[in-house]
N, C-alpha and C positions, 0 to 999 in steps of 0.2 A: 261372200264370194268376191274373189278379185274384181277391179274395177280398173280399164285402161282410161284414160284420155283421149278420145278419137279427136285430129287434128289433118285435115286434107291437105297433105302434104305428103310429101315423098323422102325419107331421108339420102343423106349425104354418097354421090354416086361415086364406086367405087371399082374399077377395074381389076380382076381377078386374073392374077401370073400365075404363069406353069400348064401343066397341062391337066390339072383338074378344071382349067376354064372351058375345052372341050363337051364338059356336058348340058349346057344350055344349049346345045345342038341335039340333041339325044333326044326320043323316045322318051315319055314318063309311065311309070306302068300304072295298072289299075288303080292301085292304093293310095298311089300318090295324092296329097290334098289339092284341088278343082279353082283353082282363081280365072275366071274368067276375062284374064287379061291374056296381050300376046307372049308368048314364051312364056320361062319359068319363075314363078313372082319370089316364092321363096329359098333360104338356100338349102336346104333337106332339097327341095323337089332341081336342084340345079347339080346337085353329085350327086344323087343315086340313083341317077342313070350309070354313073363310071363305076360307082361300087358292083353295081349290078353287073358289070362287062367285063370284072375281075380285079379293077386298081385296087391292093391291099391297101396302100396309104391311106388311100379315101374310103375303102370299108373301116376302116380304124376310127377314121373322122365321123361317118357315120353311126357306127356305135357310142363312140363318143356323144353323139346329138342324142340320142335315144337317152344314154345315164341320165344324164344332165337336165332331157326333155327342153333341151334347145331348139328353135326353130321345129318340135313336132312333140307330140304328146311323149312321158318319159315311159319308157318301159324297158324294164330292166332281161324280159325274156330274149325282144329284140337286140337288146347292145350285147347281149351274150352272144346272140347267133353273129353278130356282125364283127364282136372282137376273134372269134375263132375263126371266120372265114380268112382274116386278115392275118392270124397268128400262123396259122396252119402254111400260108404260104414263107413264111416267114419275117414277117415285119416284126423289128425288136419290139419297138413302140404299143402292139396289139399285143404280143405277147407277154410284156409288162402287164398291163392293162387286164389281159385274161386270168394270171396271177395273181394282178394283188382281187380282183374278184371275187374270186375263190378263198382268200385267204381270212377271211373276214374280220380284214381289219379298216375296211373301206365303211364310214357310216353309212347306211343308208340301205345298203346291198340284205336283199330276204337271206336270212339265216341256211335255209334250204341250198344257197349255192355252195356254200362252208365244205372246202375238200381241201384239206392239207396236202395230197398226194396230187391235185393239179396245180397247185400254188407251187410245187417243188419242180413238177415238170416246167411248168412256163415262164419262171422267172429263170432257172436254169437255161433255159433256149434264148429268153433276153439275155442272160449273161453277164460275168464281167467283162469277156474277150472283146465284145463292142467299144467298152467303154475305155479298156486299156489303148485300145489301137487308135482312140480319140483324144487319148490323154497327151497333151502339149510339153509336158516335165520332160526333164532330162532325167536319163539312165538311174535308177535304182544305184545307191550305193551302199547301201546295207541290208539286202532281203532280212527279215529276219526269218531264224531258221532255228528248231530245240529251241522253243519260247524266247529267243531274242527277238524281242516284239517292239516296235517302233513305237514311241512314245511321243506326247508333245514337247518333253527333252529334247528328243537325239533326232526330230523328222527332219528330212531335207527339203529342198525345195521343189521337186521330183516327185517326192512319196505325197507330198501337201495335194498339189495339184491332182494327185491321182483319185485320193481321199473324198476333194473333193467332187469331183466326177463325180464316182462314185454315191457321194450322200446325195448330191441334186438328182441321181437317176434312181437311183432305190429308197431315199429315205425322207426328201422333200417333200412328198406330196402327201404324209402324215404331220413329219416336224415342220415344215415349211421354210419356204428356199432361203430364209435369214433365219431359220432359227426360231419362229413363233408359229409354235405348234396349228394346225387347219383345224383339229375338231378337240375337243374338250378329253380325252381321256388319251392324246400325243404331248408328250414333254413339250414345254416351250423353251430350245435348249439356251436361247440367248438369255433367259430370266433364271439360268441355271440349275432349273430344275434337274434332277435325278444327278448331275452334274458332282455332287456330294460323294456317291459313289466312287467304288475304287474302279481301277482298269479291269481286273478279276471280273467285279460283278457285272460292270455294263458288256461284258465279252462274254460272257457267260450269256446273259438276255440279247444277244444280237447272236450270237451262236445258238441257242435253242428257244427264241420266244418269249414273248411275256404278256402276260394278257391277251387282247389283239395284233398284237404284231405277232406275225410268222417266224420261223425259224429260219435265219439265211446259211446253216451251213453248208446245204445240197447245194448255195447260188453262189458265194465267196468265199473264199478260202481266208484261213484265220488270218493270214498276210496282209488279205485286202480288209479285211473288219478292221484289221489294228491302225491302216492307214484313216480309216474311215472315224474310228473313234478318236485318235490323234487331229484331225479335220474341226469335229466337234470342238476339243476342246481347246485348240489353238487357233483356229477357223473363226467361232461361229461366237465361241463363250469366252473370247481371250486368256493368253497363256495361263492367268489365274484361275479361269471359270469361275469367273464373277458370278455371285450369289443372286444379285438380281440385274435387271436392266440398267444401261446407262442411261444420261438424261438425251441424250443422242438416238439411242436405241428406241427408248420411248417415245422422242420424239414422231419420231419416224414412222415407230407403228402405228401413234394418235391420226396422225395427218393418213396414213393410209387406211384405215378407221373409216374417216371423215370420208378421205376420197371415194369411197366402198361405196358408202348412204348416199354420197351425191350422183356419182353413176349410176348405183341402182332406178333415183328416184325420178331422173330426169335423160337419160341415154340407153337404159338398158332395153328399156320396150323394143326400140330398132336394132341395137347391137348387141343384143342380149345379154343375160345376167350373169355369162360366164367367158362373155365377148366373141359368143358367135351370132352374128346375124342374124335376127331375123327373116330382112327381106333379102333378096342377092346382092339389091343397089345397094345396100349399108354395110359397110365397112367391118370385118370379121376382126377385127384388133387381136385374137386368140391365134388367130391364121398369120400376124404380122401386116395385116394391111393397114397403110399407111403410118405404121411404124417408119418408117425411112424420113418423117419429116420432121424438120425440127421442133422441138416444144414450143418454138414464136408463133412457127405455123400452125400448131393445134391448136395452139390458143388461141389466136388470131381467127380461125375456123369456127370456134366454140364460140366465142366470142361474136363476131359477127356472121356466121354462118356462112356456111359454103352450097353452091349448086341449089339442092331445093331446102336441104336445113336449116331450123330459123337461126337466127341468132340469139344467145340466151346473155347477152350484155345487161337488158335491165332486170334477171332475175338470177344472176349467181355473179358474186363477185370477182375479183380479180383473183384474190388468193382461193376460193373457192377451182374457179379453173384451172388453176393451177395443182390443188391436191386429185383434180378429176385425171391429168393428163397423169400425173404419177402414180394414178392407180390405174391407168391402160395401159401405161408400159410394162406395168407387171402381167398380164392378161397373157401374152404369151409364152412366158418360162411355166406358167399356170398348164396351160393347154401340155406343155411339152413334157411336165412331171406326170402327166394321167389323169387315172379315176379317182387318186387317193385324195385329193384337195376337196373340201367339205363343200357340201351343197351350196348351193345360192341360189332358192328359188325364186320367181315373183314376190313382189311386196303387194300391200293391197292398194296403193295407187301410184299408178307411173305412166310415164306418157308414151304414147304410140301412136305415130303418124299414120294415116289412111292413106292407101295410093291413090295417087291421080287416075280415074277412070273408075274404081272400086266403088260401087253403090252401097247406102249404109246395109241394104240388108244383106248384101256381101260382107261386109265387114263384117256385122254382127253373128252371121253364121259362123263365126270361130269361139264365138264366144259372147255374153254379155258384154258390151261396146267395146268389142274387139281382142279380148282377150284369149289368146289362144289356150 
């Protein structure tokens, strides 16, 4: 059985923008979990009040908490009712998320949700029309048309950018936003896997499926596959599509690696393991909170601690804090790709602050010492 570290303290306090901070004024309904503090201790019990009163955005957030079993036990029944509340009205982002659901190419997801014919309606209603009218390129100057197909020869700098749109909304949160596959049975396309491949073949398994991944032709049209494959392999696997990683490449992924374990093992209790918060006070890094400061000040923060957070100066290095802040800064392209990015549960020891006021046999009611 999991085992937290109860430490009475309160993590790092954290002011919540926009107008999902509205619902720590709200009503909590029955179900909601019971902290015998004032107001609402956790961040589940601080938006769903607003999901409940209709904001799609934040029923999306909260299905999302459900997948994940962020801040509230995981149940995949709940993120289903919550991604469709939120899709139905038309959030891309839910309707993504409802898709790749259904598609069953999300590890984790019960076999039983597996519907090809919801996977086509709702990533269709996501859409590519979102993500063209998002796309910053200039003017298309060679649609391809009768199999004139853009390659990573003849792409311009227009068709790139669209590409990659495109692979960050549809294709990242299997392959992963650089290229290193999220779950074991997704290409890692920056190590060039499948990359070997002709144009033919990989257009062919992106137009009708392959394994678990779904079929995109009811969601992009061969135009937008061909900018998207073009992306890949001048994007992501350089013009060559290098056969394996560079030492750069690798680099990067080791040190993100590293950063992964050290957050997990020492910040995820409060901020949780996929950077959403546990408590409300703690900083939701998947939400973008406190993204806005600079890496001196994170570190500086981590370092010697801010507001009631300790400071972990004599037990993670300098370059340790350092790999921690560069794997929070990825936490929210994470949140923003979906459901497709691979689990991250609890480990079996990591540390979690008790709130100030919380008696241990509060605390304990979540769990053996504190475990939710």
């Amino acid at each position: 059985m999991n085992k937290a570290v109860p430490i009475l303290m309160l993590c790092a306090l954290a002011t919540m923008s926009g107008d999902w901070s509205r619902a720590d004024e709200q009503p909590l309904r029955e179900s909601a979990p019971r902290v015998r503090l004032p107001g609402p201790t956790t961040t589940f019990e601080k938006f769903l009040p607003l999901a409940l009163e209709g904001n799609a955005e934040v029923q999306n957030f909260i299905g999302y908490m459900f997948f994940y079993g962020e801040g509230t036990e995981q149940d995949f029944e709940e993120a289903h009712t919550w991604f469709h509340r939120a899709a139905e009205q038309g959030n891309p982002a839910a309707q993504k998320n409802l898709g790749l659901f259904h598609s069953g190419a999300v590890s984790g997801v019960p076999v039983r949700y597996r519907n090809a014919k919801e996977t086509s309606r709702w990533t269709g209603l996501a859409g590519a029309d979102g993500v063209l009218r998002e796309s910053p390129g200039a003017p298309l100057s060679h649609p391809p048309v009768d199999g004139d197909r853009v390659t990573a020869a003849n792409i311009d700098k227009g068709e790139l950018e669209i590409g990659a749109k495109i692979y960050q909304t549809f294709c990242a949160g299997c392959h992963g936003a650089d290229g290193t596959g999220t779950y074991a049975q997704a290409p890692s396309f920056v190590r060039g896997e499948r990359l070997e491949k002709s144009d033919e073949e990989l257009m062919h398994s992106m137009t009708n499926g392959k394994g678990a991944m779904p079929a995109w032709n009811e969601t992009l049209s061969q135009e937008l596959l061909s900018y998207t494959l073009a992306y890949v392999r001048i994007g992501i696997a350089g013009p060559a599509g290098a056969s394996r990683p560079s030492e750069r490449s690798m680099g990067a992924m080791g040190a993100n690696l590293n950063g992964e374990k050290l957050f997990t093992k020492f910040c995820a209790g409060c901020h949780g393991f996929n950077g959403v918060a546990y408590y409300v006070n703690s900083p939701s890094f998947a939400l973008g909170e406190r993204m806005e400061k600079s890496d001196h000040e994170l570190l500086r923060s981590i370092a010697n601690g801010i507001g009631e957070m300790p400071g972990w100066d004599n037990m993670l290095s300098p370059e340790q804090r350092r790999e921690i802040v560069k794997f929070v800064r990825g936490l929210q392209s994470q949140f923003k790709a979906g459901i497709a990015s691979g689990l991250r549960p609890p480990v079996s020891l990591y540390f979690r602050f008790r709130p100030i006021g919380a008696t241990e046999r509060e605390w304990g009611s979540a769990g053996p010492a504190g475990v939710r």
